[in-house]
C-alpha positions in Angstrom: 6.4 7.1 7.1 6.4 10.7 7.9 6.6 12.2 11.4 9.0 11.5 14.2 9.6 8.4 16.2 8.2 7.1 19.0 8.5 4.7 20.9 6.0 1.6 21.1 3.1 2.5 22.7 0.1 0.5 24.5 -2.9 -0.1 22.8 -5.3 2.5 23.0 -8.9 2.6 24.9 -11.6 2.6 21.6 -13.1 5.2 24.0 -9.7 7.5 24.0 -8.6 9.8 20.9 -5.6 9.0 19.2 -2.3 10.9 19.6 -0.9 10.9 16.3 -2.7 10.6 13.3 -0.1 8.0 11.7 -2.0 5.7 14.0 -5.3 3.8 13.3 -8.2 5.6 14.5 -9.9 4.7 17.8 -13.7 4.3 17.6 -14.1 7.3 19.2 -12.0 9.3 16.5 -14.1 7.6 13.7 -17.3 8.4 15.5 -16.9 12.0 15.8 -15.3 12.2 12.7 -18.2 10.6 11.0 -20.6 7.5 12.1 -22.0 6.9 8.8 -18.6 6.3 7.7 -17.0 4.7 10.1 -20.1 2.1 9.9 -19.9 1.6 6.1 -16.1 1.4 6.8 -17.0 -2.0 8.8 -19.3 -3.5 6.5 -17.8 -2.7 3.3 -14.6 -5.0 5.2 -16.9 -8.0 6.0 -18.0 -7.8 2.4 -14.7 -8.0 1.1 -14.2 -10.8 3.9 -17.4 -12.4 2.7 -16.5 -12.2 -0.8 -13.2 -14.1 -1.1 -10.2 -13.6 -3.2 -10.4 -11.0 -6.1 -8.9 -14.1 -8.4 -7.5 -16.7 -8.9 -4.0 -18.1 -9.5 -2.8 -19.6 -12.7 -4.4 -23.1 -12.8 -2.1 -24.6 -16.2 1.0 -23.2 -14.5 3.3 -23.1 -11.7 2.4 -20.1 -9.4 4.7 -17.0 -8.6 5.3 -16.8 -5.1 6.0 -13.5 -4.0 7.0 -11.7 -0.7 6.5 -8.4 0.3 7.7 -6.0 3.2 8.3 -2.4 3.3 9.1 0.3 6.0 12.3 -2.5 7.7 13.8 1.4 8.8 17.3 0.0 9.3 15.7 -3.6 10.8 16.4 -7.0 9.3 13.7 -9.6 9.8 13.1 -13.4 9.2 11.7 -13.3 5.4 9.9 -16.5 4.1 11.8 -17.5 0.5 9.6 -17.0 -2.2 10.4 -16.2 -6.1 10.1 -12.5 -6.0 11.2 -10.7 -2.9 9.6 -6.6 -3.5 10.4 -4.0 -0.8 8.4 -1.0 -1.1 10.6 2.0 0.1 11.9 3.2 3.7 14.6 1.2 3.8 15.9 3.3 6.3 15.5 6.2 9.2 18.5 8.8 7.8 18.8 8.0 3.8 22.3 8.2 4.1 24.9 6.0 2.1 25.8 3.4 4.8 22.1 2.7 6.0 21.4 1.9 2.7 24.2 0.2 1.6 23.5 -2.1 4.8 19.9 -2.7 3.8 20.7 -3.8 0.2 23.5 -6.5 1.8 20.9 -7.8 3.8 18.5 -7.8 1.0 20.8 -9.9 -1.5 21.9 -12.4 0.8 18.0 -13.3 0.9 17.6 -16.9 -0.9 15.2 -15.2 -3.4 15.4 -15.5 -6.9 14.5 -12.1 -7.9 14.6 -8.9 -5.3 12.8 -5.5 -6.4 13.6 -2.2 -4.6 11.9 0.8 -4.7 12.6 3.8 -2.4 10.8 5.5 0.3 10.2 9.1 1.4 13.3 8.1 4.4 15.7 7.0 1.6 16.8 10.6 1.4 20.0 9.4 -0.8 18.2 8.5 -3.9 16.5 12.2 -4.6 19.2 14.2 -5.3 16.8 17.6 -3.8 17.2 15.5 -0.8 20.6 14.1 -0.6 22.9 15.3 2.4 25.8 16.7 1.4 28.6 13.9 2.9 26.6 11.3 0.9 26.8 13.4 -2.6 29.6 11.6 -5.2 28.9 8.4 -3.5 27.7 5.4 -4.8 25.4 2.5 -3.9 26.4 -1.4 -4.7 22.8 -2.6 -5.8 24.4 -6.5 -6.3 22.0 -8.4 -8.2 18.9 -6.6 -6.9 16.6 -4.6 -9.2 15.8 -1.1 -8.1 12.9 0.4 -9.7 12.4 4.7 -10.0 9.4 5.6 -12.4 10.9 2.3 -14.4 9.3 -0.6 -15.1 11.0 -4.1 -15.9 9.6 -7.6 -17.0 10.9 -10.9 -15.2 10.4 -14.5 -16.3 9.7 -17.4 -14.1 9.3 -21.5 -14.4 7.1 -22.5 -16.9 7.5 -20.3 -19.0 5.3 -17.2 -16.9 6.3 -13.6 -17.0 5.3 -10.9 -14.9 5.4 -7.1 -15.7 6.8 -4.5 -12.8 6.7 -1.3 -12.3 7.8 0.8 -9.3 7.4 4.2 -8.0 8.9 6.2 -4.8 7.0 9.4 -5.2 4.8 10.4 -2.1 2.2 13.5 -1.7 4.3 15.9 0.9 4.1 14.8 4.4 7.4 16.6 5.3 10.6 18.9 4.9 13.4 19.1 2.7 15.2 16.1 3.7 12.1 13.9 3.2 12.7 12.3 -0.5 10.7 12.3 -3.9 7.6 14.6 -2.1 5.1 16.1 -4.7 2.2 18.7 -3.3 -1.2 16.3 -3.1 -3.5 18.6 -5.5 -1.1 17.4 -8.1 -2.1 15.0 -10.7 1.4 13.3 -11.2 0.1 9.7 -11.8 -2.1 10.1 -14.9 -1.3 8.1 -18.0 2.4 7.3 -16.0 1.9 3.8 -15.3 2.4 1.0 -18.0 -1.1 -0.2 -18.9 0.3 -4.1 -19.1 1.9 -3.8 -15.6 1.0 -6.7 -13.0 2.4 -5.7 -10.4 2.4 -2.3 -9.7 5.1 -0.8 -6.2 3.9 2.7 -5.0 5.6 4.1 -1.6 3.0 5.9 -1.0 -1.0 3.9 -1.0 -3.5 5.0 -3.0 -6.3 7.3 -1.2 -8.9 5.3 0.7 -7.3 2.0 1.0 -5.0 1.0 3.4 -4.3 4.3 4.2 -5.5 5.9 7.0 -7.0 8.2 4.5 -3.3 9.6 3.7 -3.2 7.9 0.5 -3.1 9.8 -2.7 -6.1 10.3 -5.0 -4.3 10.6 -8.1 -2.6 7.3 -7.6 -6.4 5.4 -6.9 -7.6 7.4 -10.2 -4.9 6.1 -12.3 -4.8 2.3 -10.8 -8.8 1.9 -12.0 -7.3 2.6 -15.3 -4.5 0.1 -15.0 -6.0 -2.3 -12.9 -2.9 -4.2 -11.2 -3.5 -7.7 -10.6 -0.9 -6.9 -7.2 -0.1 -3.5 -5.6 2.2 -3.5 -3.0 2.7 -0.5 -1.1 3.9 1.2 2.4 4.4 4.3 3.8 1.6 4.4 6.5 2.7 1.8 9.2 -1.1 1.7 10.6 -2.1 0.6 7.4 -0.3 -3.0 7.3 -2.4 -5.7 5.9 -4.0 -6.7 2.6 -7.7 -5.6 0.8 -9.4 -6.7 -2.0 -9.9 -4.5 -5.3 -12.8 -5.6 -7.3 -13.0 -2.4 -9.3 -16.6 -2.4 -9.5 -19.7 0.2 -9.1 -19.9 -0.7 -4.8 -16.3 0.4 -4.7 -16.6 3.4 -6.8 -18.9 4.5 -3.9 -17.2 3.5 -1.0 -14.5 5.5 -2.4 -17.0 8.3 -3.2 -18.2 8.1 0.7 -15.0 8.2 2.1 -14.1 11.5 -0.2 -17.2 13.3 1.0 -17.2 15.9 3.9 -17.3 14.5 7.1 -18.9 15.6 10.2 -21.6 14.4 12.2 -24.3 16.8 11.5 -23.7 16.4 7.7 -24.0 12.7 8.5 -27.8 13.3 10.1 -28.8 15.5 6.5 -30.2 13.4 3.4 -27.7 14.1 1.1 -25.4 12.1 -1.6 -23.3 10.2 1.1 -26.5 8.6 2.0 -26.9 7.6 -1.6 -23.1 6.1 -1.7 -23.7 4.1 1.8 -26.7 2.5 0.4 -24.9 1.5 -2.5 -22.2 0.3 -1.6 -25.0 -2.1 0.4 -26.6 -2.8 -2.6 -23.3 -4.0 -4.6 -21.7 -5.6 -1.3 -24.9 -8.2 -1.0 -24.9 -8.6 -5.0 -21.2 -9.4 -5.2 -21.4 -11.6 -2.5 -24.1 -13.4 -4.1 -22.6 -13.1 -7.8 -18.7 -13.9 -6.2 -20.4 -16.9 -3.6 -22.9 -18.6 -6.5 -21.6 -17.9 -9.7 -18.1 -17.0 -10.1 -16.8 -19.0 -6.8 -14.8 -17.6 -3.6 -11.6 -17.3 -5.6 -12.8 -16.2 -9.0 -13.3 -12.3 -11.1 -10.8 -10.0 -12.6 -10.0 -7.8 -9.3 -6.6 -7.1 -7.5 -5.0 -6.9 -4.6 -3.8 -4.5 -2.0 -1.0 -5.0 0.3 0.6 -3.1 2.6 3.7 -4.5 3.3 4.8 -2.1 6.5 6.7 -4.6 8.9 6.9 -2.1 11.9 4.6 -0.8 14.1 2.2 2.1 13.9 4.8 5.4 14.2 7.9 3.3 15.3 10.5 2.2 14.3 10.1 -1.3 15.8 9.2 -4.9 13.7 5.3 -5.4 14.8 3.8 -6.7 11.6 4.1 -9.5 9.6 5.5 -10.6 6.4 3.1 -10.0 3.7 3.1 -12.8 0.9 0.8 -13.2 -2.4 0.8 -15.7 -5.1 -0.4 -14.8 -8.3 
């Protein structure tokens, strides 16, 4: 995550504004920011709520149990076993050689079959731009872990199931030099990058919108409704720890739409085209509800999933959150 440390705080009045904006918005900050969102915001979330799982596991054949955290910052953890262990970048506070090197022991001696690594924008030793000079010549003992940088790599599991990976550190810039694998946010860098027969996609940074704090980057969300990952994991912003639904259909085209649209509360009170994306977003949440509820069934469709794997809390450096885990 970008920005300094700080130490755990106490939970914020909704009525107070928030400090930093790494953390989640109180209701007062999404209020004044803009009440048409921040009630679509909470709506569109039951509908997800309402509407189950995006799809459902394998039925012929064994599922793939995988685990996900991101962000540990130097920490170890308890990690439930599982067959794919993914870690999606800040592995530590510095980048150097040791903190890394430390973080990759404690990674391998996990009981998992297969571990996946990607890097963070903290991991300053894997971009050379950002690489401190005492750490340059050095090298890194990966063991049998699989580290991922714009690659993508295909594992097989029991009977007879493969999954397609691809990972990603690159982050729009939140920081200086010593921040790692930064790109300005008005670039496209994601288009046509991503293997179109990858399952589970691992981005550092989240895509725009979801997850996010509304930090994420656009270009990545464009690119993923062309791919269409059946599991993202991602990290980056602490606040945004948890899991979301992607159903990749016309009510979240305009949610997405809403959330991109000036904000204010003026512009909220003026007819315009927000109003138009709020009511449907409405429209689609009741019909896939209905459609997901009486047709298809709670775990059925084509969607995705979302997961933030942060483990630590809001814009510290201490464990808060919990060990994300997804079957597919």
């Amino acid at each position: 995550m970008a920005g300094g440390f700080a130490p755990r705080r106490k939970s914020q009045w909704p009525w107070s504004r928030r400090a930093n904006i790494f953390d989640p918005p109180t209701a007062l900050d999404s209020i004044l920011e803009s009440p048409l969102r921040a009630l679509i915001h909470f709506v569109y979330a039951i509908f997800l709520y309402l509407r189950g799982a995006p799809f459902k596991p394998h039925r012929t054949k064994p599922p793939i149990k995988i685990v996900c955290i991101s962000d540990t910052h130097t920490n170890t953890l308890p990690v439930p076993n599982g067959d794919v262990l993914i870690h999606a970048g800040d592995l530590t506070n510095m980048g150097t050689v040791a903190e890394i090197q430390a973080q990759l022991d404690w990674i391998a001696s996990l009981p998992h079959r297969e571990k996946i690594v990607i890097a963070g924008n903290h991991d300053s030793y894997f971009d050379p731009k950002s690489r401190r000079a005492e750490d340059k010549g050095k090298r890194l003992d990966f063991k049998t872990i699989h580290y991922l940088e714009n690659k993508a790599i295909t594992l097989k599991f029991k009977g007879g199931r493969k999954l397609n990976f691809y990972g990603s550190p690159d982050i729009p810039q939140c920081g200086g030099s010593d921040f790692a694998f930064q790109y300005q946010r008005d670039v496209t860098l994601w288009r046509n990058r991503i293997p179109q027969d990858t399952d589970v996609l691992i981005t550092h940074t989240p895509p725009r919108y979801h997850l996010d704090l509304n930090l994420g980057c656009a270009s990545l969300l464009e690119e993923i409704w062309h791919v269409r990952p059946r599991l993202h994991v991602v990290g980056h912003i602490h606040s945004g720890h948890g899991r979301e639904a992607l159903f990749w259909d016309e009510g979240q085209h305009a949610y997405e739409r809403l959330m991109g649209r000036k904000k204010g509360v003026l512009l909220d009170i003026i007819p315009s085209f927000a109003w138009l994306d709020a009511a449907k977003v409405l429209w689609y949440g009741v019909k896939g509800i209905l459609w997901q509820r009486l047709m298809v069934g709670p775990a059925g469709g084509n969607g995705g999933l979302l997961i933030n794997a942060a483990v630590v809390y809001q814009s510290t450096t201490d464990v808060g959150n919990p060990v994300e885990v997804a079957e597919l």
